[in-house]
py3Dmol code that shows the C-alpha trace and the ligand (Angstrom):
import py3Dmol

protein = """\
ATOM      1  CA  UNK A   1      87.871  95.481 178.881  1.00  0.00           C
ATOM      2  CA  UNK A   2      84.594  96.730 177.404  1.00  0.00           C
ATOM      3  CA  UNK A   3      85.998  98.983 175.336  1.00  0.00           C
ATOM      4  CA  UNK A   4      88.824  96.522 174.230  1.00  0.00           C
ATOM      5  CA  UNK A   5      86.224  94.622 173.265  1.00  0.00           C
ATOM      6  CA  UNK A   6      83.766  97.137 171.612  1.00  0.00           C
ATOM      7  CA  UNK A   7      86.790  98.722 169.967  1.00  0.00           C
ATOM      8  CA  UNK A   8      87.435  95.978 167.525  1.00  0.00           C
ATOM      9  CA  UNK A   9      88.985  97.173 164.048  1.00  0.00           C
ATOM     10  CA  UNK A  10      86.669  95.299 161.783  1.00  0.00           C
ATOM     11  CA  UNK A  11      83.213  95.002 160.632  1.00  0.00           C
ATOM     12  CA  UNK A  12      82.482  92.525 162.911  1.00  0.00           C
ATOM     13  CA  UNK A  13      82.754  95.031 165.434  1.00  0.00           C
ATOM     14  CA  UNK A  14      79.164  95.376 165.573  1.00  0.00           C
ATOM     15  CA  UNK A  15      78.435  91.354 166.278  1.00  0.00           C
ATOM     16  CA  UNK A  16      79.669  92.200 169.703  1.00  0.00           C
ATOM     17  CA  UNK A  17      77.414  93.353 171.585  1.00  0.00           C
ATOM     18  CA  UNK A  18      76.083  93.212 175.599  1.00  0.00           C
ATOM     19  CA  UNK A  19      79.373  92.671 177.590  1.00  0.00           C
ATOM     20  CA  UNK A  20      77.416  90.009 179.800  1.00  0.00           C
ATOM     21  CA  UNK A  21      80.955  89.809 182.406  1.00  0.00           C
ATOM     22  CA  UNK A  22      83.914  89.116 182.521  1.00  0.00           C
ATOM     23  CA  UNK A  23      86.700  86.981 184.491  1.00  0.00           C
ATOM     24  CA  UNK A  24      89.989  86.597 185.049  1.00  0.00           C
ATOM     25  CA  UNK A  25      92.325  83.468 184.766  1.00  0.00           C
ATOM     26  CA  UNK A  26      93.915  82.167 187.090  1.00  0.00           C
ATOM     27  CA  UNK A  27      98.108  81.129 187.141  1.00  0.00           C
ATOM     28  CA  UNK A  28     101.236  82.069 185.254  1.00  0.00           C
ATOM     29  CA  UNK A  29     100.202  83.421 182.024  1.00  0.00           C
ATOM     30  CA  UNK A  30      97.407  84.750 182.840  1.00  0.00           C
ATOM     31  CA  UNK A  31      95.231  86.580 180.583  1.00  0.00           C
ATOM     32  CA  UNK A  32      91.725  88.891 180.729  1.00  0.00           C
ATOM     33  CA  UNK A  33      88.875  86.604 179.238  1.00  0.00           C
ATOM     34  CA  UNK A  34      85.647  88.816 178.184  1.00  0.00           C
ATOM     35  CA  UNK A  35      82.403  86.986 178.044  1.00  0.00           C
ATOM     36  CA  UNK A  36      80.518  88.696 175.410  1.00  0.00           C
ATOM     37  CA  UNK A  37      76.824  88.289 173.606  1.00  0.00           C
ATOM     38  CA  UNK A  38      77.106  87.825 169.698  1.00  0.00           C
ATOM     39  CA  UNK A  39      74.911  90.662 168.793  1.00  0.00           C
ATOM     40  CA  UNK A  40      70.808  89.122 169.399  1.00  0.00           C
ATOM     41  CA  UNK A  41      71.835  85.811 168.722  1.00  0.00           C
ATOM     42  CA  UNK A  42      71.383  83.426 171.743  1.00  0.00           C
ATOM     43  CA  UNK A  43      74.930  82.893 171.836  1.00  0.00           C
ATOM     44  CA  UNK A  44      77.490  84.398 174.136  1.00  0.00           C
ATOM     45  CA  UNK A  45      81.674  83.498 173.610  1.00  0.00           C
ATOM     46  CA  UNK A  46      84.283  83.791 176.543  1.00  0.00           C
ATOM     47  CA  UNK A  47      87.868  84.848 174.905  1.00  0.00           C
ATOM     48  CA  UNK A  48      91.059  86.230 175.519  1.00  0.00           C
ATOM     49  CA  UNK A  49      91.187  88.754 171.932  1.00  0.00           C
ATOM     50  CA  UNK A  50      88.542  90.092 170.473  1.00  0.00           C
ATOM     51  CA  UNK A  51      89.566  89.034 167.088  1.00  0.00           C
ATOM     52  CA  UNK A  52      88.780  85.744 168.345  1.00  0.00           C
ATOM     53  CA  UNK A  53      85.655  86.416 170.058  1.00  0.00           C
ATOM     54  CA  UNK A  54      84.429  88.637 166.786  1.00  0.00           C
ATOM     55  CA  UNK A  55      85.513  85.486 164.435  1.00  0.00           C
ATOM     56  CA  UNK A  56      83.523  83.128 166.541  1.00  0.00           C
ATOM     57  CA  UNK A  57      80.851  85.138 167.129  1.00  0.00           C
ATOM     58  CA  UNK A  58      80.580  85.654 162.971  1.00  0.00           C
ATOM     59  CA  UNK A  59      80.609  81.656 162.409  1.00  0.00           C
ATOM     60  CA  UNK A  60      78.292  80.875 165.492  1.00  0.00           C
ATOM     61  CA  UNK A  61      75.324  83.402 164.256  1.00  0.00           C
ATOM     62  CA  UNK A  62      75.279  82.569 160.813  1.00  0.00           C
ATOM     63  CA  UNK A  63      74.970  78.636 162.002  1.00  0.00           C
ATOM     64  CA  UNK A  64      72.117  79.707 164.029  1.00  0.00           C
ATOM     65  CA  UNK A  65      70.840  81.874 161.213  1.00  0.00           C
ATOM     66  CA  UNK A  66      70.927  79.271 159.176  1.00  0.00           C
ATOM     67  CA  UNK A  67      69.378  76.391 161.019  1.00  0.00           C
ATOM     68  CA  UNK A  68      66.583  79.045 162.368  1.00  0.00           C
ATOM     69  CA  UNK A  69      66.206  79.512 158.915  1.00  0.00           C
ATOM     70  CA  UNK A  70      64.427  75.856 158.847  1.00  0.00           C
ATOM     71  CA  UNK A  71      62.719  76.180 162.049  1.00  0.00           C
ATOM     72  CA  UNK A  72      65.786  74.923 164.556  1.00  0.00           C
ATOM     73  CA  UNK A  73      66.303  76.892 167.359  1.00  0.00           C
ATOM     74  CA  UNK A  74      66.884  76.749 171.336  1.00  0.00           C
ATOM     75  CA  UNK A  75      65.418  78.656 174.515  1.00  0.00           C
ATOM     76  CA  UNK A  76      68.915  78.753 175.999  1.00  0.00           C
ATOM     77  CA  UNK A  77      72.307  80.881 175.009  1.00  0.00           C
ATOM     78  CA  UNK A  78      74.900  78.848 173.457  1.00  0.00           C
ATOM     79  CA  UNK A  79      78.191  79.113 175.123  1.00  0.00           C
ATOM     80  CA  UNK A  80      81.722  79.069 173.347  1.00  0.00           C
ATOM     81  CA  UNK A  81      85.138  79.165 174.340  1.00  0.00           C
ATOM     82  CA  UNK A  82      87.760  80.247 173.155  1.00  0.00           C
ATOM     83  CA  UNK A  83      91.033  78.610 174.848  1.00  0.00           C
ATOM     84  CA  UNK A  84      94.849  78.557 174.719  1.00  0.00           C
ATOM     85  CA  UNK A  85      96.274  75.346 173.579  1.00  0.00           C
ATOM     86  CA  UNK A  86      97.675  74.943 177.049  1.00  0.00           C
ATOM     87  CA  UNK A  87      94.134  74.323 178.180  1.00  0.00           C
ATOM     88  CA  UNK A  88      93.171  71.144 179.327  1.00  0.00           C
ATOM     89  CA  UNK A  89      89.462  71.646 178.607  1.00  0.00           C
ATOM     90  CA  UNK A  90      90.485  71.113 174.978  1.00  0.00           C
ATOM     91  CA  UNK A  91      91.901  67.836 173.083  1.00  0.00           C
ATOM     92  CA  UNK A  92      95.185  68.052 171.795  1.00  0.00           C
ATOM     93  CA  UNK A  93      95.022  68.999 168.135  1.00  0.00           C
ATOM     94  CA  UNK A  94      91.640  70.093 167.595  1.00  0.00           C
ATOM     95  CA  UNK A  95      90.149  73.150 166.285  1.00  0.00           C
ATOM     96  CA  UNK A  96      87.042  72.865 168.189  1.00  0.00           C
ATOM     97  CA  UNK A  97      84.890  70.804 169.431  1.00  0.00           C
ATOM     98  CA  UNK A  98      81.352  70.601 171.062  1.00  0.00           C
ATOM     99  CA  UNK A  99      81.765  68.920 174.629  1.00  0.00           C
ATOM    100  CA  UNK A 100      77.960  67.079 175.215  1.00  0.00           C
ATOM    101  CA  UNK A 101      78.573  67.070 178.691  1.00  0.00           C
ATOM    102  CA  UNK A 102      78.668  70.503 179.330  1.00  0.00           C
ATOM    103  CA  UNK A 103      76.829  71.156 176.759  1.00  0.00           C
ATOM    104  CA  UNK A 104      78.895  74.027 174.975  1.00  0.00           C
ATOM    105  CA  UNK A 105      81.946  74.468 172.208  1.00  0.00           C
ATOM    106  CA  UNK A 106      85.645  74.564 172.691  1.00  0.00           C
ATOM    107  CA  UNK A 107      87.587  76.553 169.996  1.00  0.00           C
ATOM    108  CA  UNK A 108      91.452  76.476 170.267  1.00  0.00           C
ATOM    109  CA  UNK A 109      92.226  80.193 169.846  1.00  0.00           C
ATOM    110  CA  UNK A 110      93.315  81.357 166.400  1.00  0.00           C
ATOM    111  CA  UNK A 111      96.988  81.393 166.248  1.00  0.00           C
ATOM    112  CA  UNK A 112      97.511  78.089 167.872  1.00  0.00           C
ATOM    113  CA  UNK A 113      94.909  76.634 164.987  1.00  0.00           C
ATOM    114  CA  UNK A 114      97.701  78.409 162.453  1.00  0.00           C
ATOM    115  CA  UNK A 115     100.047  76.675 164.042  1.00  0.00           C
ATOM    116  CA  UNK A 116      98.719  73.447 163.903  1.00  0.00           C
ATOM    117  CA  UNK A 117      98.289  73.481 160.097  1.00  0.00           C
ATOM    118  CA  UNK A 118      96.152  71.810 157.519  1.00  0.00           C
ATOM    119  CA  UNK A 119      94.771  68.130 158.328  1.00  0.00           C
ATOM    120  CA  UNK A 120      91.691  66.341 158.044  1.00  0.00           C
ATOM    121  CA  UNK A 121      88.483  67.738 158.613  1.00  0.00           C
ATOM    122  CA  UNK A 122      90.140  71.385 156.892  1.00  0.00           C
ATOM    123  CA  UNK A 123      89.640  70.871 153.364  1.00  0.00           C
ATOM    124  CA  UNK A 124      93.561  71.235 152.612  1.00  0.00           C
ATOM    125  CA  UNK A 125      93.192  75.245 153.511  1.00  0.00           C
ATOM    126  CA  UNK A 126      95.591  76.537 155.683  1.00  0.00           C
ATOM    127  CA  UNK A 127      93.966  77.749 158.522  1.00  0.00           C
ATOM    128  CA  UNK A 128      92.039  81.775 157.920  1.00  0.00           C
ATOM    129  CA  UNK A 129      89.610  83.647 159.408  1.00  0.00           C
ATOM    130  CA  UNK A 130      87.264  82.379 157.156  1.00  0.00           C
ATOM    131  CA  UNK A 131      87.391  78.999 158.048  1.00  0.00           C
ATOM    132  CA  UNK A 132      88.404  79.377 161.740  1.00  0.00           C
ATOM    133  CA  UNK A 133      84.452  81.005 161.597  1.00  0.00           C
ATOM    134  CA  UNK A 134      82.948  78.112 159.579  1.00  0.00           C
ATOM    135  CA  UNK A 135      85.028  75.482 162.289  1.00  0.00           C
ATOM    136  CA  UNK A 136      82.399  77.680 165.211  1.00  0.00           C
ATOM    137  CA  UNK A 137      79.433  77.557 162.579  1.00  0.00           C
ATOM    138  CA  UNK A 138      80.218  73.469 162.358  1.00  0.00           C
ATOM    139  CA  UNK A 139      80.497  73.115 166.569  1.00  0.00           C
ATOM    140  CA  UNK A 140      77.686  75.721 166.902  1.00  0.00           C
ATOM    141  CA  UNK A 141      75.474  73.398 165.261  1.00  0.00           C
ATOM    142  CA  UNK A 142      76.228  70.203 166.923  1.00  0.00           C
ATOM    143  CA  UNK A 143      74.749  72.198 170.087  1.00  0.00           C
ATOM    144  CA  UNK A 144      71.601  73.415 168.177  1.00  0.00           C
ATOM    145  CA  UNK A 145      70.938  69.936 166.560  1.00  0.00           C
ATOM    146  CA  UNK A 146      71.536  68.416 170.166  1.00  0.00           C
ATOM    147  CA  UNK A 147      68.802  70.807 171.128  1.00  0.00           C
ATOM    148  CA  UNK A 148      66.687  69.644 168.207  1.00  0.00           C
ATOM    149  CA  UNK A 149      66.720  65.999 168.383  1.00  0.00           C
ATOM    150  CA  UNK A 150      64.095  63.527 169.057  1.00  0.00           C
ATOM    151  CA  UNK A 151      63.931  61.509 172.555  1.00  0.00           C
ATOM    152  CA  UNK A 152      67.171  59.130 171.869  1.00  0.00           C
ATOM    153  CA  UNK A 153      69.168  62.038 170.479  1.00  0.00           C
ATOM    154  CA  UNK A 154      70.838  61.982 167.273  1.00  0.00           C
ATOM    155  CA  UNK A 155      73.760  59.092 166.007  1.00  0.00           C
ATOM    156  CA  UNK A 156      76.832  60.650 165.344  1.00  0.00           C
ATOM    157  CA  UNK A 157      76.565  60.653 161.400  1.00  0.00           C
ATOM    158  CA  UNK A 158      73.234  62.434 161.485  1.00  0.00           C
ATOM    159  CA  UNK A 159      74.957  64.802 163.637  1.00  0.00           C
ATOM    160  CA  UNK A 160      78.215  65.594 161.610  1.00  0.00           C
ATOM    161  CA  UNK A 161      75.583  65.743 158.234  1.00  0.00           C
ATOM    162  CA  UNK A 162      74.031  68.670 159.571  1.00  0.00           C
ATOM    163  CA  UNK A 163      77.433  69.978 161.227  1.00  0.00           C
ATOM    164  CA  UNK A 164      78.900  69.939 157.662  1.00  0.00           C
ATOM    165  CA  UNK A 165      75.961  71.273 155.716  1.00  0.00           C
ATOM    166  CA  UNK A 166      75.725  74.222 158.155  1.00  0.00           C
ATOM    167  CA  UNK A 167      79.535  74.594 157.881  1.00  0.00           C
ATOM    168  CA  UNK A 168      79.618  74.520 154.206  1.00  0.00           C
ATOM    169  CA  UNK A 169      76.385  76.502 153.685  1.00  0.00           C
ATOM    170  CA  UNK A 170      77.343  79.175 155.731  1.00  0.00           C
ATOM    171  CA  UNK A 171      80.973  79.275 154.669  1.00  0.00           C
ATOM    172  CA  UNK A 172      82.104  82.590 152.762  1.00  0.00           C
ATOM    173  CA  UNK A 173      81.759  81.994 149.153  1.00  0.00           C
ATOM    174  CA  UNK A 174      84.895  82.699 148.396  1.00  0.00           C
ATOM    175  CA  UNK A 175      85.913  79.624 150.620  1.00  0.00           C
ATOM    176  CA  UNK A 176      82.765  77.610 149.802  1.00  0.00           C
ATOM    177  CA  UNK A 177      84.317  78.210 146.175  1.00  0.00           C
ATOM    178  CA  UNK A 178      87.609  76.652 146.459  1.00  0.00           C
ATOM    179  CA  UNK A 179      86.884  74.314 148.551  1.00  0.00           C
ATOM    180  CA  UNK A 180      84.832  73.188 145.850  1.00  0.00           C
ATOM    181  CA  UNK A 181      86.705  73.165 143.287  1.00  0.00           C
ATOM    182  CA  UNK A 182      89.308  70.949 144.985  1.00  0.00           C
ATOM    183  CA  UNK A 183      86.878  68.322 145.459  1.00  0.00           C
ATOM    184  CA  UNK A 184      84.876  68.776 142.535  1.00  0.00           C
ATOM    185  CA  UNK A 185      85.261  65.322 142.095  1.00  0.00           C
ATOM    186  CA  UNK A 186      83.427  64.100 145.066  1.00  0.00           C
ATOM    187  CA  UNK A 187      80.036  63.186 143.741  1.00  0.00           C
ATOM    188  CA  UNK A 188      76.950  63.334 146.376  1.00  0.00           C
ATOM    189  CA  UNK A 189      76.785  59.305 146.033  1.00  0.00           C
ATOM    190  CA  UNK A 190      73.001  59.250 147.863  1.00  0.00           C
ATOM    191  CA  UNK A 191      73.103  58.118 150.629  1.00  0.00           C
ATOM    192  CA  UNK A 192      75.215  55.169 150.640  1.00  0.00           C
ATOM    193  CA  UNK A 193      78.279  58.132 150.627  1.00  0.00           C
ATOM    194  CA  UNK A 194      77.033  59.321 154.018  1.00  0.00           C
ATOM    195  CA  UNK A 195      78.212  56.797 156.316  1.00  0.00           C
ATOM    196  CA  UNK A 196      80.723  56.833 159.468  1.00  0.00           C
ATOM    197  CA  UNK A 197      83.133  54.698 158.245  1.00  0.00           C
ATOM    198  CA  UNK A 198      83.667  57.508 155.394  1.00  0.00           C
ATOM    199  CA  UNK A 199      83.626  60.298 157.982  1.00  0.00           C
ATOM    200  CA  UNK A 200      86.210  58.004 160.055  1.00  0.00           C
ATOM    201  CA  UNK A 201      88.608  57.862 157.135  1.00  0.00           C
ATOM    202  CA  UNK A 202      88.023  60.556 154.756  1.00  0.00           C
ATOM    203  CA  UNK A 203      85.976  63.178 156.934  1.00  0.00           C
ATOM    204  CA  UNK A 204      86.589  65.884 153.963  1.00  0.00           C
ATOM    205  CA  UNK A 205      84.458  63.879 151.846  1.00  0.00           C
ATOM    206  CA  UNK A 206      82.266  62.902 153.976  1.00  0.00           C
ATOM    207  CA  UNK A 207      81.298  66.683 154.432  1.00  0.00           C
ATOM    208  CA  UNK A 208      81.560  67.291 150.475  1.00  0.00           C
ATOM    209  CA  UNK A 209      78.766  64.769 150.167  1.00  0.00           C
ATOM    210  CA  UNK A 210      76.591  65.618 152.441  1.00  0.00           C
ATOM    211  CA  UNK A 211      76.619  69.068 151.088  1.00  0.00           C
ATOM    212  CA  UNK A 212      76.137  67.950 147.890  1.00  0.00           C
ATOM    213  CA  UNK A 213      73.208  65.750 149.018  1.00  0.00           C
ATOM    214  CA  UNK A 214      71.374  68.650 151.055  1.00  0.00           C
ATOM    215  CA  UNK A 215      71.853  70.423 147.525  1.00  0.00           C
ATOM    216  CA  UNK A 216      70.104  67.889 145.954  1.00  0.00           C
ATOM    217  CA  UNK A 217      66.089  66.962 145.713  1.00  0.00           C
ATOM    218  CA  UNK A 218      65.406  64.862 148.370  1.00  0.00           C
ATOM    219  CA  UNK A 219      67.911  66.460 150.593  1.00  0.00           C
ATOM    220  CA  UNK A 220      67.456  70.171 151.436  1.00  0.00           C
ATOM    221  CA  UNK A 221      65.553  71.480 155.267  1.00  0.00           C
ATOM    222  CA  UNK A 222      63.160  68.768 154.987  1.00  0.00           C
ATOM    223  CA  UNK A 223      66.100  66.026 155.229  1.00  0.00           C
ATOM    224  CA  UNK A 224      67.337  67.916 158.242  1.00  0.00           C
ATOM    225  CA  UNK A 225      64.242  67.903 159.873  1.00  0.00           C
ATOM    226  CA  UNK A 226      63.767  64.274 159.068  1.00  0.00           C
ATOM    227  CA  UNK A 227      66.873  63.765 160.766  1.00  0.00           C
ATOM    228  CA  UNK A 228      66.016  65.345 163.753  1.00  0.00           C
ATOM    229  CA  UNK A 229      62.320  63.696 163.923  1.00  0.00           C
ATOM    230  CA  UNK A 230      64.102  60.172 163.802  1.00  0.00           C
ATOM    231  CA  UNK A 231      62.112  60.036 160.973  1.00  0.00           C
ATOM    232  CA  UNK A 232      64.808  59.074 158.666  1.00  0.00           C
ATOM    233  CA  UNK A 233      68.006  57.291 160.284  1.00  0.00           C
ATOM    234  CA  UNK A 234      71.486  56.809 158.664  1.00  0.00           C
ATOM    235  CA  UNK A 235      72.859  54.448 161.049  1.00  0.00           C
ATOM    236  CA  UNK A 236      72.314  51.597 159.627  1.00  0.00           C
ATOM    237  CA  UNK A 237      74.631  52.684 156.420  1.00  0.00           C
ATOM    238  CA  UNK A 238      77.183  52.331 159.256  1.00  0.00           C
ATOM    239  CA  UNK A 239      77.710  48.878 158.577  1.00  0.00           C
ATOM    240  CA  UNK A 240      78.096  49.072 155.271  1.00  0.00           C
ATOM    241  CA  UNK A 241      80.736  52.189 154.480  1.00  0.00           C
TER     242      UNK A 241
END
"""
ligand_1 = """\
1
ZN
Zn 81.403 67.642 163.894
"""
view = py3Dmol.view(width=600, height=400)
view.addModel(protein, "pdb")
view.setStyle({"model": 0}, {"cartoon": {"style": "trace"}})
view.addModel(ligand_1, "xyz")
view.setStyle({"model": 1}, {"stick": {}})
view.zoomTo()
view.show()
């Protein structure tokens, strides 16, 4: 197992570091799950394949890179996992997803996210390693900004604005690039374009503009930070989308 795990064939053979444990599943099926530490990142993914823990492990510590980066960061280790779509610790069709109450992310392991296909909340890309990683960065951090937030936590369109700028930031540039392009059309808008009834309808958007806006004077780590402090709040822009 530790060598299956150390033995990866890419790069990001050397994100995977500490084998912390590992477990076995239970039932029909059954496969070895490795619990691994991403490298020195406080972050630590349970997964069947490597590949999968190595992509997740990529996304998760350039989301905490990034939001350490403006001075967000947590004591504790940030747990993923990586599940089979016949989990029911997962929703049906969702990439990933960070679960509040037990305070860590779900990712739906790779192949069953190719086989679900494009929809909302992919940019129209077909689902590849790079975004599968970007998916972790955007669920890694919902967890760190939970960390982050202000007594009264955060409302869910503050959350998914710095979800989406840490997903897009972090992105490769490649995929940053054509995503881009295909929406070059979506204009930042202030922040009258950062509202949850556009997230609710058009979440693609939604993320384009909020990128655009943390791009933009006025937006940037100080924004975030406002966020966080409860210092600036978007929810009233929630009755008006
Ligand atoms: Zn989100």
């Amino acid at each position: 197992m530790v060598r299956d795990v150390l033995g990866l064939r890419n790069g990001v053979a050397l994100l995977l570091a500490a084998v912390v444990s590992s477990l076995h599943m239970a039932g029909a099926g059954a496969a070895d799950v490795a619990k691994v530490r991403c490298g020195d990142a406080q972050v630590a993914v349970s997964a069947a394949l490597s590949e999968d823990a190595a992509s997740v492990c990529a996304g998760a510590r350039r989301a905490v890179a990034f939001l350490g980066g403006i001075g967000l960061t947590t004591d504790r280790i940030i747990e993923l996992e990586v599940l089979s779509p016949t989990s029911d610790k997962i929703p049906d069709n969702v990439y990933g997803c960070y679960d509040a109450g037990e305070d860590n992310v779900k990712m739906l392991a790779y192949v069953a996210c190719s086989g679900l296909g494009s929809g909302s909340g992919t940019f129209g890309e077909s689902m590849s390693r790079d975004l599968y990683e970007s998916i972790a960065a955007h669920e890694v951090a919902h967890a760190i900004a939970t960390a982050n937030a202000a007594v009264g936590g955060l409302s869910r369109v503050a959350q998914e604005y710095i979800a989406y700028v840490t997903q897009l930031s972090t992105m490769s540039a490649q995929l940053r690039g054509r995503i881009l392009a295909r929406y070059a059309r979506v204009r930042p808008d202030g922040l009258n374009g950062i509202a949850m009834g556009i997230w609710l309808m058009a979440p693609d958007v939604f993320a384009i503009r909020c990128y655009k806006h943390h791009l933009l004077p006025g937006g940037g780590a100080q924004f975030i930070r406002d966020l966080l402090s409860g210092s600036v709040d978007l929810r009233p822009l929630d009755a008006h989308p």
